[in-house]
N, CA, C and O atoms as a GROMACS GRO file, in nm:
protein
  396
    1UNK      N    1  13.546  12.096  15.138
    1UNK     CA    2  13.544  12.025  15.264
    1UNK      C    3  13.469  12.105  15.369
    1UNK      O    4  13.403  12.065  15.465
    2UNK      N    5  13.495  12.231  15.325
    2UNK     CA    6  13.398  12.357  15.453
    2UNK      C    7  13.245  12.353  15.451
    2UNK      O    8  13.181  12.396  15.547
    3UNK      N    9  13.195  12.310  15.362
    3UNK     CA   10  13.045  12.282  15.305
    3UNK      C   11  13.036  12.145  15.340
    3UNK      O   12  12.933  12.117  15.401
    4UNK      N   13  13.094  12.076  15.326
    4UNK     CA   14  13.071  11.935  15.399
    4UNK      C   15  13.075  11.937  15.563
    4UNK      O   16  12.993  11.867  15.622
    5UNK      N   17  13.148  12.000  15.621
    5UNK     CA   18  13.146  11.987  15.740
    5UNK      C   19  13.024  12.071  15.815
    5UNK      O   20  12.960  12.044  15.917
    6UNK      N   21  13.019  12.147  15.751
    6UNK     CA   22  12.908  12.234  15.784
    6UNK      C   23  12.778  12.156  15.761
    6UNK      O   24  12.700  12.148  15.856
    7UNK      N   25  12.745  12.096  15.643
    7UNK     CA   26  12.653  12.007  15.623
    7UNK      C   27  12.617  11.874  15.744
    7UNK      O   28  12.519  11.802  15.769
    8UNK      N   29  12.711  11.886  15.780
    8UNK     CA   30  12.723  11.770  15.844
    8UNK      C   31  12.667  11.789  16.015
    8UNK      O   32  12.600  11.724  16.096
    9UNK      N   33  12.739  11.914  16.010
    9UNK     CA   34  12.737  11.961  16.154
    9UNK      C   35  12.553  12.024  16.147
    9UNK      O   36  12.517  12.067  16.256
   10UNK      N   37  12.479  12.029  16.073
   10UNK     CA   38  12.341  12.150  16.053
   10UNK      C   39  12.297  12.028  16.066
   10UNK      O   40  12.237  12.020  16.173
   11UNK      N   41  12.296  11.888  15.984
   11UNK     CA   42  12.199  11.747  16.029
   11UNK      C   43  12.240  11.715  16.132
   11UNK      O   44  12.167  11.629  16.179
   12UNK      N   45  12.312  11.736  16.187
   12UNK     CA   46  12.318  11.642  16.325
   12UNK      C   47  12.272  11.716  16.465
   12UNK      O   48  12.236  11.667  16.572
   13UNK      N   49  12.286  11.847  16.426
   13UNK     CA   50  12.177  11.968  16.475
   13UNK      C   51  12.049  11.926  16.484
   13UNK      O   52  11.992  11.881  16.584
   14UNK      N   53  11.991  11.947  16.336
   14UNK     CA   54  11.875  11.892  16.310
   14UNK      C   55  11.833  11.813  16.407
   14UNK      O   56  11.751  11.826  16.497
   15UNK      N   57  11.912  11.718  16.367
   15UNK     CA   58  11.848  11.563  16.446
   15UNK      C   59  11.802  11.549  16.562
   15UNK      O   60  11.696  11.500  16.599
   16UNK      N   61  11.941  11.623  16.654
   16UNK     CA   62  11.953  11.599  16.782
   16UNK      C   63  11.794  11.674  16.817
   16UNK      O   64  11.697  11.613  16.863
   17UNK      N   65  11.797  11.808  16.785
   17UNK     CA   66  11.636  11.894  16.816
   17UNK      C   67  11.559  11.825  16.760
   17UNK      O   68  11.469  11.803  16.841
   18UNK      N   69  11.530  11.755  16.633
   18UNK     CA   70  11.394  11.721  16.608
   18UNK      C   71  11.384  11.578  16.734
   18UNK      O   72  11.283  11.578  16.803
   19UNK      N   73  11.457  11.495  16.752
   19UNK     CA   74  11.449  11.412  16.811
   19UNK      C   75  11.416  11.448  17.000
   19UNK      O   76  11.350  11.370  17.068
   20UNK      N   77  11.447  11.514  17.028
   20UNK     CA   78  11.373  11.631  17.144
   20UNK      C   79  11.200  11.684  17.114
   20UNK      O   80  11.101  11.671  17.185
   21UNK      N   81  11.217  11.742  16.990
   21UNK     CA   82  11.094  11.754  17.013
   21UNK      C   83  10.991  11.656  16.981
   21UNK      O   84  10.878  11.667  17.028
   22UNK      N   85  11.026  11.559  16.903
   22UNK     CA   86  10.888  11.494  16.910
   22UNK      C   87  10.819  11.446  16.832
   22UNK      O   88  10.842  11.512  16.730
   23UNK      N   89  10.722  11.349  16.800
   23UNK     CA   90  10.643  11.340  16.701
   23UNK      C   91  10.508  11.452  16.738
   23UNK      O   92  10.445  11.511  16.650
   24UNK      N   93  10.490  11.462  16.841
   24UNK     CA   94  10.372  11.589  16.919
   24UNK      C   95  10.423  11.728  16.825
   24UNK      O   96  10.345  11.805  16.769
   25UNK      N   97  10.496  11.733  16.824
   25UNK     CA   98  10.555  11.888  16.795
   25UNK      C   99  10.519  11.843  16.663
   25UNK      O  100  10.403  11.875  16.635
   26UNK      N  101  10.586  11.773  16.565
   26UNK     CA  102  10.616  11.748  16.361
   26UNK      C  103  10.463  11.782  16.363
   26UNK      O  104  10.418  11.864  16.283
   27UNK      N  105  10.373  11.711  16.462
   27UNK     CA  106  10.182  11.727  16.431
   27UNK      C  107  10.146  11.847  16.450
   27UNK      O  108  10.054  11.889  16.380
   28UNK      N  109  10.212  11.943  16.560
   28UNK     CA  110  10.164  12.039  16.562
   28UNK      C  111  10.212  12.182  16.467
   28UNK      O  112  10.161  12.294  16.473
   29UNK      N  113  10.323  12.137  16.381
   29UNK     CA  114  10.384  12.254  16.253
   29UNK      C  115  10.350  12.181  16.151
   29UNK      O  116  10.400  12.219  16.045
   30UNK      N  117  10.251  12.047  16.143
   30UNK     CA  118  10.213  11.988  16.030
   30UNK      C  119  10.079  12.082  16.022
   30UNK      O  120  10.046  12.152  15.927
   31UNK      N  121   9.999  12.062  16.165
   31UNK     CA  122   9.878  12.151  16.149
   31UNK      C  123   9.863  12.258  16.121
   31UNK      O  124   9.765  12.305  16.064
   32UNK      N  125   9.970  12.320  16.162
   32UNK     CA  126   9.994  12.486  16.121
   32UNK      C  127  10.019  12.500  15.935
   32UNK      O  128   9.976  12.582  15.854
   33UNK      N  129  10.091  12.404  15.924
   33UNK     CA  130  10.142  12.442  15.769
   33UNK      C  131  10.015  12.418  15.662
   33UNK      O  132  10.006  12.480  15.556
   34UNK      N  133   9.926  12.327  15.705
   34UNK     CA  134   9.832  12.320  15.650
   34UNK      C  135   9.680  12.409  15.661
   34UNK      O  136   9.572  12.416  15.601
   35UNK      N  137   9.734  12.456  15.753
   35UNK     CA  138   9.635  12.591  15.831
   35UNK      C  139   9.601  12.706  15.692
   35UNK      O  140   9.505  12.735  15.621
   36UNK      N  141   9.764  12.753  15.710
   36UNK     CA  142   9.782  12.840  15.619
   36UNK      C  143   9.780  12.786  15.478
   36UNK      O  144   9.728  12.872  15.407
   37UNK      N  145   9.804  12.709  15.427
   37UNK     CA  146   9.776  12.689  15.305
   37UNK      C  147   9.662  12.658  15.250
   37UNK      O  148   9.639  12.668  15.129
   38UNK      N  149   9.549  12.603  15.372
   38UNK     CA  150   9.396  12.675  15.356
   38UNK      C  151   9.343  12.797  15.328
   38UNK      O  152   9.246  12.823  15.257
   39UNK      N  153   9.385  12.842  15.366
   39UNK     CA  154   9.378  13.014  15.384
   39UNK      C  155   9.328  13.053  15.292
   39UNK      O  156   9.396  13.028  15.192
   40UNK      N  157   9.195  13.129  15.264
   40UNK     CA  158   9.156  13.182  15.103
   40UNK      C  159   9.288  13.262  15.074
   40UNK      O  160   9.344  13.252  14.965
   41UNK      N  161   9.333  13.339  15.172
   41UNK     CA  162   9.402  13.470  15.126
   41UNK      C  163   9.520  13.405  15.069
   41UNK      O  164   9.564  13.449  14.963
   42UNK      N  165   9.578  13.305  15.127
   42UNK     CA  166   9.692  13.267  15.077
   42UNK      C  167   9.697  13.182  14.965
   42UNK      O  168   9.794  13.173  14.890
   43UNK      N  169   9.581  13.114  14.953
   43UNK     CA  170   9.580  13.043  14.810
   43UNK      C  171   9.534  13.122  14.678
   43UNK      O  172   9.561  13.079  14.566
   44UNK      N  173   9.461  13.242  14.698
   44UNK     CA  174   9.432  13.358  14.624
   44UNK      C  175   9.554  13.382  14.532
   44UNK      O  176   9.581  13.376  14.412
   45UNK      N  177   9.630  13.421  14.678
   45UNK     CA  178   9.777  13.518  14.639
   45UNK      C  179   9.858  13.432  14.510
   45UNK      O  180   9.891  13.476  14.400
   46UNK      N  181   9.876  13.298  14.565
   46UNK     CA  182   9.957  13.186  14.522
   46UNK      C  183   9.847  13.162  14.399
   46UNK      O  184   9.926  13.122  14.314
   47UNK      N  185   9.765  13.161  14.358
   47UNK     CA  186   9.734  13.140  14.203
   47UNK      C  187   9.744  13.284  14.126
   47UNK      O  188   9.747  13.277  14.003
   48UNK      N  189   9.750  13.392  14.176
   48UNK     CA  190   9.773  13.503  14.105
   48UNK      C  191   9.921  13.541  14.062
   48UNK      O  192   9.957  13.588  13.954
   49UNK      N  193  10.008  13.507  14.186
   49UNK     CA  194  10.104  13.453  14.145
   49UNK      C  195  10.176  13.362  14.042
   49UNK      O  196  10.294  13.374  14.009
   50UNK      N  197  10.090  13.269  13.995
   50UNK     CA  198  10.132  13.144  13.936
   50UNK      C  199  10.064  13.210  13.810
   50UNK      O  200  10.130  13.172  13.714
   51UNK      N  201   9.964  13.289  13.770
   51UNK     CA  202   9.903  13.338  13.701
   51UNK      C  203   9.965  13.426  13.617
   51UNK      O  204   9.962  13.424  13.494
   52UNK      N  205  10.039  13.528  13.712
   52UNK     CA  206  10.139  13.663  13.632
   52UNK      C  207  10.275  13.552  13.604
   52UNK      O  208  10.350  13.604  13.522
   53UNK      N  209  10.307  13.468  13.632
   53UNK     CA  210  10.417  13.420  13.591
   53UNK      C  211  10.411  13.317  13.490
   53UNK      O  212  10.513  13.288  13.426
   54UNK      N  213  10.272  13.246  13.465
   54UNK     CA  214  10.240  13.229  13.301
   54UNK      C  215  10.274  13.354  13.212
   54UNK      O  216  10.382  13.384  13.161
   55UNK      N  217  10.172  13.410  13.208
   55UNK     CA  218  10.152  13.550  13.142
   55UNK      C  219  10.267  13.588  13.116
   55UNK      O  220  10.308  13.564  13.002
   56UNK      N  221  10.360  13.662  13.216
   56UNK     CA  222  10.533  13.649  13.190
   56UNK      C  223  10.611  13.630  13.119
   56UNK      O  224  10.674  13.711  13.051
   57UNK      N  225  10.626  13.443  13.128
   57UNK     CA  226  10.693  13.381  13.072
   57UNK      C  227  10.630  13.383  12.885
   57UNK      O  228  10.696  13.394  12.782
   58UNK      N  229  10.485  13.367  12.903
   58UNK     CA  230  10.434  13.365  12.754
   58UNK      C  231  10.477  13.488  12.664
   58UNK      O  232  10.474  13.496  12.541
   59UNK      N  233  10.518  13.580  12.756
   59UNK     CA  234  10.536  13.728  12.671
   59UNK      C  235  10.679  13.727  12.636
   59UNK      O  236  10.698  13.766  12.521
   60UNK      N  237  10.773  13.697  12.694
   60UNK     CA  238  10.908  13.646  12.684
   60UNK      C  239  10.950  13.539  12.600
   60UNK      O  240  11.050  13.544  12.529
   61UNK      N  241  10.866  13.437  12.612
   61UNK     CA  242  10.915  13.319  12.503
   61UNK      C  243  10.812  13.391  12.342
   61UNK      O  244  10.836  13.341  12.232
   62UNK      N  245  10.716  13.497  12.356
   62UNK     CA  246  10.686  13.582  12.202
   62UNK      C  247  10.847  13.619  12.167
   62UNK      O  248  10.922  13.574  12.081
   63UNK      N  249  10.863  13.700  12.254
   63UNK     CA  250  11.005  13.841  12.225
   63UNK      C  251  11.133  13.745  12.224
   63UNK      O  252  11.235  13.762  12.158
   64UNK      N  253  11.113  13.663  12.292
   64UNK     CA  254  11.290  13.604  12.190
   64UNK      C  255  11.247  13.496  12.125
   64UNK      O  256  11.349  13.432  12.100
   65UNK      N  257  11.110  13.414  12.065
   65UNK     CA  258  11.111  13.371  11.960
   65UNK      C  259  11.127  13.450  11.875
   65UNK      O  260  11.196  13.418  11.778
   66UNK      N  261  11.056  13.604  11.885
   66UNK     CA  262  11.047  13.697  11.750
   66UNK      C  263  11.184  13.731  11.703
   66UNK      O  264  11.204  13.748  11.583
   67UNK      N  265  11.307  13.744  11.816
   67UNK     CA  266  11.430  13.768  11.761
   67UNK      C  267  11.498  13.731  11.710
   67UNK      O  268  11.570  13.762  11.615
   68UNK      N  269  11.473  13.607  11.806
   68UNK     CA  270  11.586  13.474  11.784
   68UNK      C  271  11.554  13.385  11.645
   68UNK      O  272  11.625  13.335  11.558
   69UNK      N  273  11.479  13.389  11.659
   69UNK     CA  274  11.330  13.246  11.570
   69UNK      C  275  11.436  13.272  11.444
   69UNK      O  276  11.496  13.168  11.419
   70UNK      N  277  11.480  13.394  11.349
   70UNK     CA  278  11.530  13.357  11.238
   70UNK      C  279  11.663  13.303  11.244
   70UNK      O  280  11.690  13.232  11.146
   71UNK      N  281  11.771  13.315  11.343
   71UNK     CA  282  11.866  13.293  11.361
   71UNK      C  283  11.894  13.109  11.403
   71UNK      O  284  12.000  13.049  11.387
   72UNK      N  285  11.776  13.056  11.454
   72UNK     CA  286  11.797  12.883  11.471
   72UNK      C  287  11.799  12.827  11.423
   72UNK      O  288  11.714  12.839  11.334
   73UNK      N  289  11.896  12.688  11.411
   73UNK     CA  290  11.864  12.603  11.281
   73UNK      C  291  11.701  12.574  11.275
   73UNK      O  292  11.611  12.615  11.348
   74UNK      N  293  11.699  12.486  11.155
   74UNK     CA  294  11.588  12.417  11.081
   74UNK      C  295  11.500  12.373  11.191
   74UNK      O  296  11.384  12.412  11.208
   75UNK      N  297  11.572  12.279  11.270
   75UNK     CA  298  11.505  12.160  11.351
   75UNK      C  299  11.451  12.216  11.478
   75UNK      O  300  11.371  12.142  11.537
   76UNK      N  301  11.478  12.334  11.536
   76UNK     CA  302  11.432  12.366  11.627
   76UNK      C  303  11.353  12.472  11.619
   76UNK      O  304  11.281  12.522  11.706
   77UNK      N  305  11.381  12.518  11.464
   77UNK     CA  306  11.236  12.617  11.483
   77UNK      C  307  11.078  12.553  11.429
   77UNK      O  308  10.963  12.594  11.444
   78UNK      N  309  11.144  12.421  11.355
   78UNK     CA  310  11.012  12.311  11.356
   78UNK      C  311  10.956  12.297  11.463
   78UNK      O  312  10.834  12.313  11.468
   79UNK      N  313  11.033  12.262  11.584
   79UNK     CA  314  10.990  12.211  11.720
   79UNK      C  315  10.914  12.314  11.742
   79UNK      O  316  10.793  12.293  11.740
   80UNK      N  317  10.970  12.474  11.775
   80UNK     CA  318  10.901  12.548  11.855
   80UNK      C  319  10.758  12.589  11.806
   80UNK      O  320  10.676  12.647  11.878
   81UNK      N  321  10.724  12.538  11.615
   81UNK     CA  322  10.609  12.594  11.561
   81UNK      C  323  10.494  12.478  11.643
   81UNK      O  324  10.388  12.500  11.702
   82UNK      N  325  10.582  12.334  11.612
   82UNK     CA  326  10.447  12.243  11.615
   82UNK      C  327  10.404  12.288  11.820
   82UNK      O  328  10.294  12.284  11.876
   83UNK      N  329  10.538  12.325  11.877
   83UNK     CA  330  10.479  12.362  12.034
   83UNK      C  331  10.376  12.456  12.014
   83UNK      O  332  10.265  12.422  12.056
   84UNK      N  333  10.389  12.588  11.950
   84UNK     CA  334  10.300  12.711  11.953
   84UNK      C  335  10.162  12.625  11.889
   84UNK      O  336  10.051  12.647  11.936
   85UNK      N  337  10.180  12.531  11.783
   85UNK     CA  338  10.032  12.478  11.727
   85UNK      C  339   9.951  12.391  11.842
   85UNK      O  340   9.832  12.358  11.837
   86UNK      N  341  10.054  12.359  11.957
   86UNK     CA  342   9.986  12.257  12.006
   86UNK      C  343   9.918  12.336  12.127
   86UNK      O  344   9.815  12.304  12.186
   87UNK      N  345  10.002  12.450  12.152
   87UNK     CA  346   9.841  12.542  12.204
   87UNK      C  347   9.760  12.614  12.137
   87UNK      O  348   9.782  12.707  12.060
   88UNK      N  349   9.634  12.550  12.180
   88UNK     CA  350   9.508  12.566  12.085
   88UNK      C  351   9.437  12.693  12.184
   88UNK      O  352   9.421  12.808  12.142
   89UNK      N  353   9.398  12.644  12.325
   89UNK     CA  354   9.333  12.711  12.390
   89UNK      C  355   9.426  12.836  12.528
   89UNK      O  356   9.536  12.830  12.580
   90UNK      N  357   9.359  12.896  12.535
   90UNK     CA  358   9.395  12.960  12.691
   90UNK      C  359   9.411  12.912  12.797
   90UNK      O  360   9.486  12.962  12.880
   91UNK      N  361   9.335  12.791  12.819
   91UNK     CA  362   9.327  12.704  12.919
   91UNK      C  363   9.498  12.629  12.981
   91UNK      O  364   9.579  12.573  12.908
   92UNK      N  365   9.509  12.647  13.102
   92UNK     CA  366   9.619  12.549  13.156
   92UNK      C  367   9.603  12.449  13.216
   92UNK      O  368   9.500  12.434  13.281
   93UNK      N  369   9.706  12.345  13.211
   93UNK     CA  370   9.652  12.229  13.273
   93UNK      C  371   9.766  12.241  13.415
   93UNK      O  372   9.788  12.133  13.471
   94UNK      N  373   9.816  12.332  13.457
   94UNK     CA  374   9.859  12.343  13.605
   94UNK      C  375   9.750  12.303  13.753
   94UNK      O  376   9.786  12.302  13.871
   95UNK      N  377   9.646  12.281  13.713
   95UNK     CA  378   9.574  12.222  13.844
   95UNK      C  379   9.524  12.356  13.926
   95UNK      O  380   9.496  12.354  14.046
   96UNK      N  381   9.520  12.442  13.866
   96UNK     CA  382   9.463  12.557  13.989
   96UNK      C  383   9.324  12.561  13.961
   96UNK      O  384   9.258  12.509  13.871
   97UNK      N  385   9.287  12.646  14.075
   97UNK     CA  386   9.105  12.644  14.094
   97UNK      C  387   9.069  12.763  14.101
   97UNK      O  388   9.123  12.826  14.192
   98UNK      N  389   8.997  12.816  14.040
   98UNK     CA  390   8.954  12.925  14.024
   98UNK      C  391   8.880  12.997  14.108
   98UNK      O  392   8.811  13.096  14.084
   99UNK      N  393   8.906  12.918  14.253
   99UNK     CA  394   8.807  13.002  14.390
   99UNK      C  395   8.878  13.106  14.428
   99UNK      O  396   8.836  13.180  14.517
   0.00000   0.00000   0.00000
């Protein structure tokens, strides 16, 4: 009930201020938010980011397939071979750009 009320009490917060400030104001932290996410530096960061955390995860799902892999039934270590066959290339299809 303490999380509900609290919930309750933070939107109606919300409200009351966004409704003060404005549709002028939402345009002017819309422009900003999109400012920065122009940003070479920040979209750099954010695919190198997204980059080491492929890499990561690919090295992690090696080391506990290698452990685990004999210990699963039948049916799911079928699944995980035809997944590993169905990457062919290096390539991701996450949508990033290589600028």
């Amino acid at each position: 009930m303490r999380y509900r009320l609290t919930f309750i009490t933070g939107l109606a917060i919300g409200y009351v201020l966004g409704t003060r400030a404005g549709r002028e104001r939402y345009e002017q932290l819309c422009k900003g938010v999109r400012r920065i996410a122009q940003n070479p530096a920040v979209r750099n960061t954010a695919e190198s980011a997204a980059l080491s955390g492929r890499q990561a995860a690919t090295k992690a799902f090696g080391t506990v397939s290698a452990k685990v892999g004999d210990r699963l039934p039948p049916s799911v270590t079928d699944r995980v071979r035809s997944l590993r066959e169905q990457r062919t290339s290096d390539e991701d299809d996450w949508g990033t750009s290589n600028t």
